[in-house]
C-alpha positions in Angstrom: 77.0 71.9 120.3 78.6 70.4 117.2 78.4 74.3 115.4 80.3 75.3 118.6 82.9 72.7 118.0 83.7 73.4 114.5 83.9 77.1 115.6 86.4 76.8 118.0 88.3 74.2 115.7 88.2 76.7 113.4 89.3 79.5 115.2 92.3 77.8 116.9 94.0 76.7 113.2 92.9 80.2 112.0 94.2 82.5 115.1 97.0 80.7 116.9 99.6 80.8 113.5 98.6 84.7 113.3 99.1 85.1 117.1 102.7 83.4 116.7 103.2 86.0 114.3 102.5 88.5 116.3 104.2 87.3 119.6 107.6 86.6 118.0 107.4 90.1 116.6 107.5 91.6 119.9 110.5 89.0 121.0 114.1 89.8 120.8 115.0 86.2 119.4 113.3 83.3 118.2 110.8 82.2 120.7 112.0 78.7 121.5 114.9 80.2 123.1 114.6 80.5 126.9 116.1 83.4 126.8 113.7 85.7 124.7 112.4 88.8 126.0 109.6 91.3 125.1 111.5 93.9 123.0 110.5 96.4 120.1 114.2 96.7 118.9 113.3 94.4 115.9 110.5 96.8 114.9 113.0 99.6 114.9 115.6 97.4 113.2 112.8 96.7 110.4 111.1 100.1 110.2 114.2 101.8 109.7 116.6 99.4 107.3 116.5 101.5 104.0 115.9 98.4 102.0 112.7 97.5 104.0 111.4 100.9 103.2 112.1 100.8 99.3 110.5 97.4 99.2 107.2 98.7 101.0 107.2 101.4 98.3 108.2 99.0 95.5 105.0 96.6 96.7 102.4 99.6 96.9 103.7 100.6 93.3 103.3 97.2 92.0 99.9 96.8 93.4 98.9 99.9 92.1 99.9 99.1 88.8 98.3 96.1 88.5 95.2 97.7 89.1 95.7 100.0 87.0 96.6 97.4 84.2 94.0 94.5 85.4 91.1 96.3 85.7 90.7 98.1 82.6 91.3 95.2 80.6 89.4 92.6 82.6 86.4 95.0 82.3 87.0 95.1 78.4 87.3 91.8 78.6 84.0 91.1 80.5 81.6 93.4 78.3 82.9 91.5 74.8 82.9 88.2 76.2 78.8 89.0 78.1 77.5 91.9 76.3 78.4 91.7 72.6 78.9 88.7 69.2 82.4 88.6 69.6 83.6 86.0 67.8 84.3 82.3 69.5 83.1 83.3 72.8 82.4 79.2 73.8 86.0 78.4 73.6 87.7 81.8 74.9 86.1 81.1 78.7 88.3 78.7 79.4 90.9 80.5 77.8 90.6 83.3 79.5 91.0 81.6 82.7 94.1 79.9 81.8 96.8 82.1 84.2 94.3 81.4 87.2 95.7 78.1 87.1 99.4 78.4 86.4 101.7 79.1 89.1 103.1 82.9 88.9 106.5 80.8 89.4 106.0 79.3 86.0 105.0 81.8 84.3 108.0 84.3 85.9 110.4 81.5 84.5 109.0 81.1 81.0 109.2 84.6 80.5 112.8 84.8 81.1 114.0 82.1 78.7 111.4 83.6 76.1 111.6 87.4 76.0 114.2 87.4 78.8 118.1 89.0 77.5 118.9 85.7 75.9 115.5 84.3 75.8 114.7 82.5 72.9 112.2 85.3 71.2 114.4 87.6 72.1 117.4 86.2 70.1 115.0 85.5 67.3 113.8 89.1 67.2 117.4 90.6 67.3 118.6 88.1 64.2 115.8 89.7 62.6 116.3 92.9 63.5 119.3 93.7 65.4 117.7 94.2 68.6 114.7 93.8 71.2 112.5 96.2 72.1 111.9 95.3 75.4 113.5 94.6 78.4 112.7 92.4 80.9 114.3 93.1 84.0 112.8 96.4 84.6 110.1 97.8 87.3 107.7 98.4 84.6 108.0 95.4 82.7 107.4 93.5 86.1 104.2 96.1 86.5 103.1 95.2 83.1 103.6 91.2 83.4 101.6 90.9 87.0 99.1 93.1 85.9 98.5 91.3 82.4 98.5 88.0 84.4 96.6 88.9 86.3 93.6 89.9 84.2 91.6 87.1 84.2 91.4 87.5 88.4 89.7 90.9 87.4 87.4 89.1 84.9 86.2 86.6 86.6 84.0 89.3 89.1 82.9 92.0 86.5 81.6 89.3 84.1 79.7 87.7 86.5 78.8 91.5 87.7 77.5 92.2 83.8 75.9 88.9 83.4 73.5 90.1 86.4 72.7 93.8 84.8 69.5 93.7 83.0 70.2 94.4 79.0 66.6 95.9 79.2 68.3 98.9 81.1 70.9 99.1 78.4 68.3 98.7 75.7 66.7 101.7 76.8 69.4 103.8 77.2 70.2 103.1 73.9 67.0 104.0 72.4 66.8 107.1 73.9 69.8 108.1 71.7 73.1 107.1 73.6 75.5 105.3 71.8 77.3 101.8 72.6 80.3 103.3 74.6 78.4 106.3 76.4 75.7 103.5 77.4 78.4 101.0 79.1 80.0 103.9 81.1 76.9 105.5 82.2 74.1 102.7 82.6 76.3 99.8 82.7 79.8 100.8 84.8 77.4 102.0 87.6 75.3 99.4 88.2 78.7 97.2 88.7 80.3 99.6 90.7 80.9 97.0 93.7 82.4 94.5 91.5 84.6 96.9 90.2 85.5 98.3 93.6 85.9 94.3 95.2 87.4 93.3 91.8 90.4 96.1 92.2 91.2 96.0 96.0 91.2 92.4 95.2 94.2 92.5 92.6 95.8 95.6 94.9 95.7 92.7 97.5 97.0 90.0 95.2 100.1 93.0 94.4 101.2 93.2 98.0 101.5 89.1 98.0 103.5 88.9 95.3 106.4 86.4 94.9 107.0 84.5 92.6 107.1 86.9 89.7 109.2 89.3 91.8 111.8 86.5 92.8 112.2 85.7 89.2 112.0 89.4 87.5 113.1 91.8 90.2 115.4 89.8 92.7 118.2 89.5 89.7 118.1 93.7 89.7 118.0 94.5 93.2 113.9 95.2 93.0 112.9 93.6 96.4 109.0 93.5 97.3 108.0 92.8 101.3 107.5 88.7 100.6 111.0 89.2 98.5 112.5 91.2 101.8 110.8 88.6 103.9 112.5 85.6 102.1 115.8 87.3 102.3 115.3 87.3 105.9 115.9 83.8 106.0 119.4 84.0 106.0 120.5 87.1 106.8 123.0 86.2 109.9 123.4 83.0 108.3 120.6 81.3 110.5 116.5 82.3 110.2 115.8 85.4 111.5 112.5 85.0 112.8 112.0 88.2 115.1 112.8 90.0 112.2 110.6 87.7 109.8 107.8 88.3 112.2 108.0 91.9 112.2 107.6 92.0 108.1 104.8 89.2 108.8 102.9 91.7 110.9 103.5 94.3 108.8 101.9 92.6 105.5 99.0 91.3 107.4 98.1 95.0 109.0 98.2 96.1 105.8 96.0 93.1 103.8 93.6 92.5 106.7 91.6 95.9 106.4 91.8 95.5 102.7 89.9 91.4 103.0 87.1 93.2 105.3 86.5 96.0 103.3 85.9 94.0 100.6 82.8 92.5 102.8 81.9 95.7 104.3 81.8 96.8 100.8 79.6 93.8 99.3 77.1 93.8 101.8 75.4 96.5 99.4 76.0 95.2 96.7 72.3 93.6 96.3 70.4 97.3 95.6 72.8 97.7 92.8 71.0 93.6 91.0 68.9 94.7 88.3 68.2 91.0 86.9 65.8 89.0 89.1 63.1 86.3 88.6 63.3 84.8 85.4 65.3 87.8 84.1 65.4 88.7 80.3 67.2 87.2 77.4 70.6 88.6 76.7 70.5 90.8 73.4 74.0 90.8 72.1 75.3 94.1 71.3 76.9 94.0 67.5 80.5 95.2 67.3 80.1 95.5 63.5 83.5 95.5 62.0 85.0 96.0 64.7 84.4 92.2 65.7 87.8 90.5 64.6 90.2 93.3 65.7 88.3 92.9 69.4 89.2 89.1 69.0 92.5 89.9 67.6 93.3 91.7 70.8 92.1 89.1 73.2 93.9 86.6 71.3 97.4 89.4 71.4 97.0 89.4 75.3 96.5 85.1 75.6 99.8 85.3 73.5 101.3 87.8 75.8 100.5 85.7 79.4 99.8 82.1 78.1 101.6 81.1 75.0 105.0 83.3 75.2 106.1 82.2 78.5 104.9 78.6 78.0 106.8 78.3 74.6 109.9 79.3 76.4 109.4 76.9 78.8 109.1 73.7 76.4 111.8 74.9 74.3 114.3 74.9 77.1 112.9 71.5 78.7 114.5 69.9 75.5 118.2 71.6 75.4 121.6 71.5 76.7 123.0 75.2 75.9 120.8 78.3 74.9 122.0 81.7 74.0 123.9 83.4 72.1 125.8 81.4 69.5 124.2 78.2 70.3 122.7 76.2 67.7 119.1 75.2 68.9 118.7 71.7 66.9 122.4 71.0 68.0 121.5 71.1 71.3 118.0 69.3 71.7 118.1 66.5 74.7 114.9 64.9 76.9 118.1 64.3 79.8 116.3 67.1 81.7 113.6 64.8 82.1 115.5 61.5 82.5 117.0 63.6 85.6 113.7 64.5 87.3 112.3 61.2 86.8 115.5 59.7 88.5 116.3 62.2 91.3 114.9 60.8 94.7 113.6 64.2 95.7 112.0 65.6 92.5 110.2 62.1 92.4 109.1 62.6 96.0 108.1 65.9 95.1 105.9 64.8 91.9 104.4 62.1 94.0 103.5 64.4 97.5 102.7 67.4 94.4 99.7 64.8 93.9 99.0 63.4 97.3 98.6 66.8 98.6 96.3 67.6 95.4 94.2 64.6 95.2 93.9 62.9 98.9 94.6 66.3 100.4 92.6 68.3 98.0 89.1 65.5 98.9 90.2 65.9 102.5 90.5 69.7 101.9 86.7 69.6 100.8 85.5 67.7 103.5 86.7 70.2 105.9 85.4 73.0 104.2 81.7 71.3 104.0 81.9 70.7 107.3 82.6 74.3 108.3 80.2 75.7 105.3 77.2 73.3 107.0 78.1 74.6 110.4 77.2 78.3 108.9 74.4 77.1 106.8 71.3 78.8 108.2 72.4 79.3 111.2 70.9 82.3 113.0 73.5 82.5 115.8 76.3 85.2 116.8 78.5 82.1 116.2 77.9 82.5 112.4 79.1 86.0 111.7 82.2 84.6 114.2 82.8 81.8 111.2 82.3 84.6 108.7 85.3 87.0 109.8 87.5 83.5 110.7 87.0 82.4 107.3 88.1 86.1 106.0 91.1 86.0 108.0 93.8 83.5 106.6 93.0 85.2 102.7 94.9 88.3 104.3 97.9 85.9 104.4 100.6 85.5 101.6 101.3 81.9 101.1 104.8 82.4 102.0 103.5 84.0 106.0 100.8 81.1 106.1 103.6 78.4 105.4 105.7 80.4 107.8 103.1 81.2 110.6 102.5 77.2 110.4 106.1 76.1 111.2 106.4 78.1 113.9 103.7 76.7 115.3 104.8 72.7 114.7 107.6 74.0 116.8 105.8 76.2 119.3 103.6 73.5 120.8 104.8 70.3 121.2 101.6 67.9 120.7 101.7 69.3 117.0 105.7 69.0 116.7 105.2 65.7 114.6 103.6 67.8 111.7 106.6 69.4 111.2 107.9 66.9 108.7 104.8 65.6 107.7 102.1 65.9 104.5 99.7 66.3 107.1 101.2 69.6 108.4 101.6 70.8 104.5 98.0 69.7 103.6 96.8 71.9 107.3 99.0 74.7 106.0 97.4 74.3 102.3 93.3 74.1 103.8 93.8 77.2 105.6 95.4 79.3 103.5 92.6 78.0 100.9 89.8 78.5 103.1 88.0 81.4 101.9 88.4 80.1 98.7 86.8 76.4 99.7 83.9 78.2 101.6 82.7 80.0 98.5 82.9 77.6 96.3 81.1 75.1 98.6 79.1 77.4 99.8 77.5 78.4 95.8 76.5 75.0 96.0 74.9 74.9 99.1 73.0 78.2 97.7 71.4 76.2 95.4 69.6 73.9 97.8 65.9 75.1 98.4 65.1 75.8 102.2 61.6 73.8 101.8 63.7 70.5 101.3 65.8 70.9 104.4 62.8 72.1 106.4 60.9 68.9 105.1 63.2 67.1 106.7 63.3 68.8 110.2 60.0 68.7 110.0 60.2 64.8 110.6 62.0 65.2 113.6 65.2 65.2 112.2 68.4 66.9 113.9 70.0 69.7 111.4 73.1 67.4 111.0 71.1 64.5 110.3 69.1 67.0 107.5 72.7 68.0 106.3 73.8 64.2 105.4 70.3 62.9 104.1 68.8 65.7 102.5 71.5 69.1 102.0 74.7 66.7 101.0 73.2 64.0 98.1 71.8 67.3 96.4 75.3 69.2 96.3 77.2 65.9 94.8 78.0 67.1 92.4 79.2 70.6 93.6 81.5 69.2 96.0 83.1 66.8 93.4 83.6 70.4 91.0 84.4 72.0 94.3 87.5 69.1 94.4 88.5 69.6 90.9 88.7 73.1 92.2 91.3 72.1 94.6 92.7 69.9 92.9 94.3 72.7 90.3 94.7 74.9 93.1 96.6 72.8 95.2 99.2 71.9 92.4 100.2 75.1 91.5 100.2 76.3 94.7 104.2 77.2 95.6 104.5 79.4 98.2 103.5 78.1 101.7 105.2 75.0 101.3 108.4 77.1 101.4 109.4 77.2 105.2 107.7 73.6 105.3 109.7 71.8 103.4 112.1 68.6 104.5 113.9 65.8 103.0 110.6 64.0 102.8 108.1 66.2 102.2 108.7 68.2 98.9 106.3 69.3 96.6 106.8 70.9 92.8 106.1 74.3 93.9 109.0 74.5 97.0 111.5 72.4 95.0 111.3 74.7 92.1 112.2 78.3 94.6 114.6 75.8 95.8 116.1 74.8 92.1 115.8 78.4 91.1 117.8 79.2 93.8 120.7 77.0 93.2 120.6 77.8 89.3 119.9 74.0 87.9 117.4 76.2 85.4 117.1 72.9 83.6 116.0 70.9 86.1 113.1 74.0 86.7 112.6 73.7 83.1 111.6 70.0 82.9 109.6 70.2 86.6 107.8 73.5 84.9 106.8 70.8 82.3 105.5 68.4 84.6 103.9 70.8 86.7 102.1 72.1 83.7 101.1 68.7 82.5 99.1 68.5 86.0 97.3 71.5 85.6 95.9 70.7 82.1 95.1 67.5 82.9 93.0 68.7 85.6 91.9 71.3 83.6 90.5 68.8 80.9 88.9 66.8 83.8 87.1 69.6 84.7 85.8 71.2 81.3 84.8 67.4 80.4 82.4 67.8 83.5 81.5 70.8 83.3 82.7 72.3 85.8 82.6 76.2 86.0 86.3 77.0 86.3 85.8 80.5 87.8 83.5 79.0 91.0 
């Protein structure tokens, strides 16, 4: 009975946002207005606006190049850092990792006042040599900064993918004659050929839910992506169009829902590709010769490309009054940015809920998410695929439609109508859109408990919840304390669905910095970049001092 419950708990704060969606798409005015009716015109308002159209394109190419960017480098990226000596391997994970954690906001703004047309390297490269040679508001340069940023998303899955191929399969491929490179593309790339197929819908996904990076790099050229479109929406007749915000909505979700259960339909073959099992082998490194330091000399070009350019920019204009051309840095340098955030009522609010949301919200978060993962542990019911495809569902939504999708349903039924300028109704909005991200993670841990010790347990009469809070729970401990840490960073870069939420009391970093951005106080975003960043690495340092596998 208690399964049941948190199924139907779970499929009314999954479902009813989506089928909001959905109904005011086929409304002819918001739906709180007696007067709505059932209507397609604002499909055929949508469907046919040229700029709708250019930014569906502009999304598919942006996804498309990020694969086409991501991929190939994350898979270089995983055979160094699992198959060969390369250099420093111990301290590159984490590394590696790094643009996981940092809001796509951040890093959009740090390029721009780095390499950006009177970004600091920029100016430093033309008193060099008279010019740039780059430019940063451009379609391809946005192509080429998701898509390095993205990397590590890619790296993540065909590391772990490698780590599982028995080297004993390489080994004798390599005897028999074949050489380093023709053994990794016809032994190796094969036997990760799910991984590689998950690993690239999953960045193609990540391409079509793109903000951040195109509000900073594209929205100042006229490059529009559908979240971009979406957000424009907002004001269009000078009050929220939501019939016409649904109707994009819809459109995004039909078009990222096949993708999330493909990826499952997909993985469920994945096992009769596993060539590593029982106690496995010992890894054999591969020797890169002399070609060791230039491989680490690359990895170390690209962490310079995604981590340390933008992040440069970022302090250097957290500590000046003018920038630009003609403007003398040391002239200039000032820590009023900060004096600013740390006396503005709602940028200390927004610190404050950034990490109430992250550390109360983020335990709460985990809570919810054990509950739910011990409701589908070894549970041989219909009502366990049910929590499978629920749990799939809210990854198919951009932050921005989550935090949208969520509003409208604070206002749609009245019991929850005191959410809507509440934590609580952020944090909600937050644990869902984080769910099938939670569930993994909780669920590895859960993995790891032997079935003998839970069925010891039921043995003695026990009920499987009692089992779950005696037995399962004390042996994950420490799983769901990483599994917070987890949170934790995720919830504080987090920017997006807090969007639509936000009120005069319940700001956060990531919604006050669209907002700042917005309103051109760039040094305001600066110094709140700063502090934002400052969370993350803390957190970051937590979890590495603990252990904690950052890619979990």
């Amino acid at each position: 009975m208690l399964r049941l419950m948190v199924l139907a708990v779970l499929a009314f704060a999954v479902v009813s946002p989506v089928g909001l969606i959905i109904l005011q798409s086929f409304l002819d005015r918001p739906f709180y207005q007696d007067a709505s009716e059932l209507s397609v015109a604002s499909y055929t308002y949508v469907l046919t606006d040229p700029s709708f159209l250019d930014a569906l394109v502009s999304s598919f190419l942006l996804a498309t190049g990020m694969v086409v960017i991501a991929i190939p480098m994350g898979l270089a990226l995983a055979f160094l850092m699992t198959r060969t000596n390369l250099p420093g391997r111990r301290w590159l994970q984490p590394l590696i990792l790094l643009p996981l954690f940092i809001s796509p906001l951040v890093l959009g703004f740090g390029y721009i006042v780095s390499i950006g047309p009177v970004g600091f390297i920029t100016l430093w490269t033309k008193s060099l040599f008279g010019g740039a040679p780059w430019n940063l508001y451009s379609f391809p340069t946005l192509v080429i900064v998701a898509g390095l940023t993205h990397v590590p998303h890619a790296y993540i899955y065909l590391a772990s993918a490698l780590s599982r191929v028995n080297p004993d399969v390489e080994e004798a491929a390599r005897v028999s004659g074949g050489g380093v490179l023709h053994t990794a593309l016809t032994v190796s790339l094969p036997l990760i050929r799910p991984a590689l197929v998950f690993a690239s819908m999953l960045i193609f996904l990540l391409g079509l839910e793109q903000f951040g990076l195109p509000l900073m790099l594209g929205d100042p050229i006229g490059i529009s992506t559908l979240t971009t479109y979406l957000y424009k929406l907002t004001n269009l007749l000078g009050t929220p169009s939501y019939n016409l915000m649904a109707v994009v909505a819809t459109v995004i979700i039909a078009t990222t829902l096949p993708l999330v259960f493909l990826q499952r339909w997909l993985l469920r073959d994945a096992e009769r590709f596993v060539t590593l099992r029982g106690k496995g082998t010992a890894q054999r490194p591969i020797s890169l010769g002399r070609y060791r330091w230039p491989a680490l000399a690359v990895i170390l070009l690209w962490l310079s490309t995604t981590v340390l350019v933008p992040l440069l920019g970022i302090m250097l204009r957290s500590i000046v009054t003018a920038w630009g051309e003609g403007a003398a840095f040391f002239a200039n340098v000032t820590v009023d940015h900060f004096r600013q955030v740390l006396t503005a009522p709602n940028l200390i609010r927004g610190i404050r809920n950034t990490l109430l949301v992250a550390i109360v919200g983020g335990a709460c978060s985990v809570a919810v998410y054990t509950c739910v993962a011990m409701a589908r542990h070894r549970w041989r019911h219909a009502g366990a695929q049910a929590i499978d495809y629920l749990v799939m569902l809210p990854r198919a939504l951009p932050g921005l439609i989550a935090g949208l999708a969520f509003l409208w349903l604070f206002l749609f039924i009245q019991p929850l109508s005191p959410l809507r300028g509440s934590m609580i109704g952020i944090w909600l909005a937050y644990t869902v859109v984080w769910l099938a991200y939670g569930m993994r993670i909780i669920s590895s841990a859960l993995g790891q408990v032997a079935p003998e010790l839970e069925e010891a347990g039921r043995v003695t009469g026990a009920s499987v919840w009692r089992v779950g809070r005696d037995v399962t729970l004390p042996l994950i401990r420490s799983g769901l304390i990483a599994s917070w840490l987890l949170i934790f960073l995720t919830f504080v870069r987090e920017y997006s669905t807090a969007v639509y939420l936000m009120t005069p009391n319940t700001e956060v970093i990531g919604s006050l910095l669209v907002s700042l951005w917005n309103n051109g106080q760039l040094d305001l975003v600066a110094a709140l970049c700063i502090v934002n960043l400052i969370m993350v690495f803390s957190g970051l340092m937590i979890a590495l001092r603990l252990g904690v596998r950052l890619h979990d």
